[in-house]
C-alpha positions in Angstrom: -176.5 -121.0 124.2 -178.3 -118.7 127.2 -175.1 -119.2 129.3 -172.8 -117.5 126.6 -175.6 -114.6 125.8 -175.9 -114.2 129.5 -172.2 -113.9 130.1 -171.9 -111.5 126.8 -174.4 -109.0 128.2 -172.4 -109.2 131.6 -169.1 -108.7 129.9 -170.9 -106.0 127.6 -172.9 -104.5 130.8 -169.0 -104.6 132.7 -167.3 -102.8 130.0 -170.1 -100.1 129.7 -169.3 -99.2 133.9 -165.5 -99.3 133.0 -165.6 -96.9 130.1 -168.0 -94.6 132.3 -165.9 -95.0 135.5 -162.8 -94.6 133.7 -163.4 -92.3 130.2 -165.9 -89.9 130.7 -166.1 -87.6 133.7 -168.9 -84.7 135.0 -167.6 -81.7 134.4 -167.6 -79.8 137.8 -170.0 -76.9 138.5 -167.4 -74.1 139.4 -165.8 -74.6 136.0 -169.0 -73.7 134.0 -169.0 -70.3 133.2 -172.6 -69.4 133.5 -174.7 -67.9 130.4 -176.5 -64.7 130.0 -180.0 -65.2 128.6 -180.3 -62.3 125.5 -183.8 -61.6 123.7 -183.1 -60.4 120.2 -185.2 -59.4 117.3 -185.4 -58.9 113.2 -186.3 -55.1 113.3 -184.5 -53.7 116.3 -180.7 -53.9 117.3 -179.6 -54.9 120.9 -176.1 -53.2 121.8 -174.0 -54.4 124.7 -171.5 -52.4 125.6 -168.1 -54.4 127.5 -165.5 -53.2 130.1 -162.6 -53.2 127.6 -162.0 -54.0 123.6 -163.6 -57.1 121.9 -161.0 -59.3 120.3 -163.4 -62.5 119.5 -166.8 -63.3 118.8 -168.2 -66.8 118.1 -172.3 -67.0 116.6 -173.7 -70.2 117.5 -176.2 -70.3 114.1 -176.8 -68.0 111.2 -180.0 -67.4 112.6 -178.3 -63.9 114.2 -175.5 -61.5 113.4 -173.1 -59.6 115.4 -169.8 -57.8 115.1 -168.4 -54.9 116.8 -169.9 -51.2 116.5 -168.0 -48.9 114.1 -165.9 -47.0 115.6 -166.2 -48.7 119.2 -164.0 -51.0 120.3 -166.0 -52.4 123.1 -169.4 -52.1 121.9 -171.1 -55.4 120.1 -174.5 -54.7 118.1 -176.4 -57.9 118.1 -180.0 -58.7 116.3 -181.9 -61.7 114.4 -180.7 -62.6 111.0 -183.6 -64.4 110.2 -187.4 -63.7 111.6 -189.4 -65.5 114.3 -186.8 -68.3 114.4 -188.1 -70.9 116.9 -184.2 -72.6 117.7 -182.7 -71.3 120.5 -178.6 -70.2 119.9 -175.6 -68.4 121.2 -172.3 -67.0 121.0 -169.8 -66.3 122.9 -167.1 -62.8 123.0 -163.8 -62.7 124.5 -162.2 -59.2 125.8 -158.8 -57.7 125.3 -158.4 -57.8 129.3 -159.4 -61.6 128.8 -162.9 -62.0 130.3 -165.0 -64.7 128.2 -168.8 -64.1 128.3 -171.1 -66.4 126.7 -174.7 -65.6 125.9 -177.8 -68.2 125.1 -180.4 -66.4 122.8 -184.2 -66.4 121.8 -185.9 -64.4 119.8 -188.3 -62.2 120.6 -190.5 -59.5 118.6 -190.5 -57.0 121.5 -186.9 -57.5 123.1 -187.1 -55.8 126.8 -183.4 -54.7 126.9 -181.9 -53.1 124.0 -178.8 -51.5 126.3 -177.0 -53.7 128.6 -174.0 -53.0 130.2 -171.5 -56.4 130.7 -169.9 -56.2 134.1 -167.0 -58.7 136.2 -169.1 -59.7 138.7 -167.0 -60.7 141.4 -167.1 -64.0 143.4 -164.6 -65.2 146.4 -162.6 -68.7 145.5 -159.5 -69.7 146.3 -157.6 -67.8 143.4 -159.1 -64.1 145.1 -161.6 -62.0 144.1 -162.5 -62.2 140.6 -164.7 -62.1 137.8 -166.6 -65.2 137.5 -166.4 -64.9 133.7 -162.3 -64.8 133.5 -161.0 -67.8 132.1 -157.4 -68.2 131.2 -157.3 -67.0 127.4 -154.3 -67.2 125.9 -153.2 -64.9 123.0 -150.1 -65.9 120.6 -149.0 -62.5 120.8 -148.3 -62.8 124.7 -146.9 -66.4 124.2 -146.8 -68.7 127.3 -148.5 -65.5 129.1 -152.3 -64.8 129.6 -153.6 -61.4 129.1 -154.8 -61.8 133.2 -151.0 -62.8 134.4 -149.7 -60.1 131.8 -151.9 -57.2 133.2 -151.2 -58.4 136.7 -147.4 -57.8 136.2 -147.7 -54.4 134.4 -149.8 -53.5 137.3 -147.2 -54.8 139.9 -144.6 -53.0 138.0 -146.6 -49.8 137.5 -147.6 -49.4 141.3 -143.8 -49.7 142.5 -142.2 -46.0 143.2 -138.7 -47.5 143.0 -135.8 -46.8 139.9 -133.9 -49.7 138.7 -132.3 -47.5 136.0 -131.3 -44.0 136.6 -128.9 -43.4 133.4 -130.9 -43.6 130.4 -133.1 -40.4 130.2 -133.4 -37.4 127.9 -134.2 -33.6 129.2 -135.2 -30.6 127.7 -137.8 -28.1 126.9 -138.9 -28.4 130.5 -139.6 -32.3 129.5 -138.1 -35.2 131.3 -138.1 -38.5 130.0 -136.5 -41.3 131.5 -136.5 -45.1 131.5 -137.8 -46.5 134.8 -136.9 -49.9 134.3 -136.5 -53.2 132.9 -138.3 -56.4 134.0 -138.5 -59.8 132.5 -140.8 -62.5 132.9 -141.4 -66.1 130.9 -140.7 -64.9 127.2 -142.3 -61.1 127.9 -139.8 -57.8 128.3 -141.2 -54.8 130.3 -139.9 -51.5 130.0 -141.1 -48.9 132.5 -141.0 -45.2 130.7 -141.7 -41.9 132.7 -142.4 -38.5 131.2 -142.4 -35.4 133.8 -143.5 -32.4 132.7 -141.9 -29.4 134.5 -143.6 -26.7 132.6 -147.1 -25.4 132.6 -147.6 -26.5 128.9 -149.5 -29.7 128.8 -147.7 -32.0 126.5 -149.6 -34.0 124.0 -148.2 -36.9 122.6 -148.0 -37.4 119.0 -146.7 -40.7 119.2 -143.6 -43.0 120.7 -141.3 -45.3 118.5 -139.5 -48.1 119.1 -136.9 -49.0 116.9 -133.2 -50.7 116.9 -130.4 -48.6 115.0 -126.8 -48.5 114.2 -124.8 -47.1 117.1 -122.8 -45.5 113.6 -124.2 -44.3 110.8 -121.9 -43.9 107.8 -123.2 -40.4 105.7 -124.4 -41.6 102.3 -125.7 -44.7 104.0 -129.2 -45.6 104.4 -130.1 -46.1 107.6 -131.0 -49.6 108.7 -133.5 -49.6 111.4 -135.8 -52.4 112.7 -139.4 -51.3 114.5 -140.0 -53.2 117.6 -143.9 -52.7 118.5 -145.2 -53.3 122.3 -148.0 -56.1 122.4 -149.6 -54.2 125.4 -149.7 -51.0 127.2 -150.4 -50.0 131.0 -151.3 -46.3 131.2 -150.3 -45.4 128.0 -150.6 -41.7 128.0 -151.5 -39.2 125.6 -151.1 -35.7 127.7 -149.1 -35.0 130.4 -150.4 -31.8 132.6 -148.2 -28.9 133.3 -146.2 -29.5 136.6 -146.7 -33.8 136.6 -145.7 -36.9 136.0 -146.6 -39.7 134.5 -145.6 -43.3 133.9 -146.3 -46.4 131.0 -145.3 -49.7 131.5 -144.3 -51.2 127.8 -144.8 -55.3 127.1 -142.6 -56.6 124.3 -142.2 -60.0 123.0 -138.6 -60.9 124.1 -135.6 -59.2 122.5 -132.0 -58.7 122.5 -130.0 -56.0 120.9 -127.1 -57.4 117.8 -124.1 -56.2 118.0 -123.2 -52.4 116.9 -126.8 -51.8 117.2 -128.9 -50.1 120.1 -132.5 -49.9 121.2 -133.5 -45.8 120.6 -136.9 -44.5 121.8 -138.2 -41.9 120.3 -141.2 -39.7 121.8 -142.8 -36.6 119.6 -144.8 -33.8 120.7 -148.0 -33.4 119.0 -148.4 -30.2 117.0 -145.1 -29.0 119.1 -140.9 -29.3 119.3 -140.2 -30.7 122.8 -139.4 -34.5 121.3 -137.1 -36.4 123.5 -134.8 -39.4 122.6 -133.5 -42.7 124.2 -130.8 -44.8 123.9 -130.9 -48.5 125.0 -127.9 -50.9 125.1 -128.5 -54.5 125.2 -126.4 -54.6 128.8 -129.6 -53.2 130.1 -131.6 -55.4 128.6 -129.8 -58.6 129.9 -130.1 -56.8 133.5 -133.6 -56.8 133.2 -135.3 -57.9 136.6 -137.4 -60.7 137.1 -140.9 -59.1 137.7 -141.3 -62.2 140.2 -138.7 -61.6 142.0 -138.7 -57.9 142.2 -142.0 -57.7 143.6 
């Protein structure tokens, strides 16, 4: 009988070092995005204040609340829900620009810092300089795309001086508006826009449509038109200064143009006449570059 427990707690010992050998595995230092240690308490609020919007935020217990501050959109307000808890907690936010920060938390009656300013802190690695709190965050909105990869293309395309398109532009009032180009990349459409102001009347912007019309319109007929809203915006301007120029790189979730339709943008002065007016055929939308390619 000791033979076969003997063997058994072999055969049980051997199959423990397989499933630990083969199953489980240490995640690796550089891929732990390190913690902030916060101090929080019942009768004072601590407000952290983040390089760009807040589009997530995760609580790790009840025992604290936080949300975004009205009427900022990168400002979190965070504080004890419950007093003198003894548990130590966390949560975690995630940015528009796609930086995850993650925060453990104790509680504290006399909290030191109250303001704190979130920051990328840079580190060298193999990808290039960059925050050590970026992690690839992907957003339906941008598809197979992260918000990172996204910004780095509207960059790319922003930063380049050349034209790809030189027929599609309205002029008038001393306003110029004109359509850069079109770029492409995975499921995303970019579309480049440039206003040039050639009077010494700054001009506000109201707002900018996108929308997808009938080439004809028969009178008596209502107009059918279809809205087609950008999912991100590089630079996206609300005055342009007498005498300059300025230009906004769109992000769209991929399109195409039916037939007998056409892609108009439309952009209004605020408080002012000098609108201008675009008209986009689907031709120069299946032109559209490869953003890869082009740059």
């Amino acid at each position: 009988m000791k033979p076969i427990i003997s063997n058994l707690l072999i055969l049980i010992s051997t199959l423990s070092l397989f499933a630990q050998n083969n199953y489980t595995k240490v995640i690796p230092k550089n891929n732990v995005i390190p913690s902030y240690c916060l101090e929080v308490t019942f009768d004072k609020t601590v407000h952290l204040i983040f390089p760009s919007g807040i589009s997530y935020i995760d609580l790790g217990s009840s025992n604290i609340i936080a949300g975004k501050a009205e009427g900022a959109e990168n400002v979190v307000r965070v504080k004890a829900a419950v007093m003198d808890f003894t548990a130590e907690t966390n949560f975690s936010v995630i940015t528009d620009e796609d930086s995850f920060y993650s925060f453990i938390v104790n509680y504290s009656e006399n909290p030191e810092k109250l303001g704190i300013e979130m920051k990328d802190f840079l580190h060298n690695d193999k990808l290039g300089n960059r925050p050590e709190n970026i992690m690839e965050v992907y957003l339906s909105e941008l598809g197979d795309e992260s918000p990172q990869a996204v910004q780095m293309s509207m960059e790319k395309i922003y930063n380049t001086n050349r034209k790809k398109i030189r027929h599609v532009h309205s002029k008038q009032f001393g306003i110029e508006f004109l359509l850069r180009g079109i770029f492409i990349q995975n499921g995303l459409l970019f579309l480049q826009t440039e206003i040039k102001n050639t009077s010494d009347i700054p001009f506000d912007v109201d707002f900018l449509v996108f929308k997808i019309v009938d080439k004809k319109v028969i009178k008596r007929t209502a107009i059918q038109e279809t809205i087609i809203k950008p999912v991100r915006a590089y630079n996206n301007m609300t005055s342009v200064k007498g005498n300059e120029v300025e230009s906004t790189v769109f992000a769209f979730k991929k399109f195409t143009i039916p037939d007998k339709k056409q892609l108009v943008v439309e952009l209004f002065e605020k408080n002012g006449g000098r609108h201008q007016r675009l008209v986009i055929k689907n031709g120069d939308l299946v032109r559209a570059n490869s953003v890869n390619r082009q740059f």
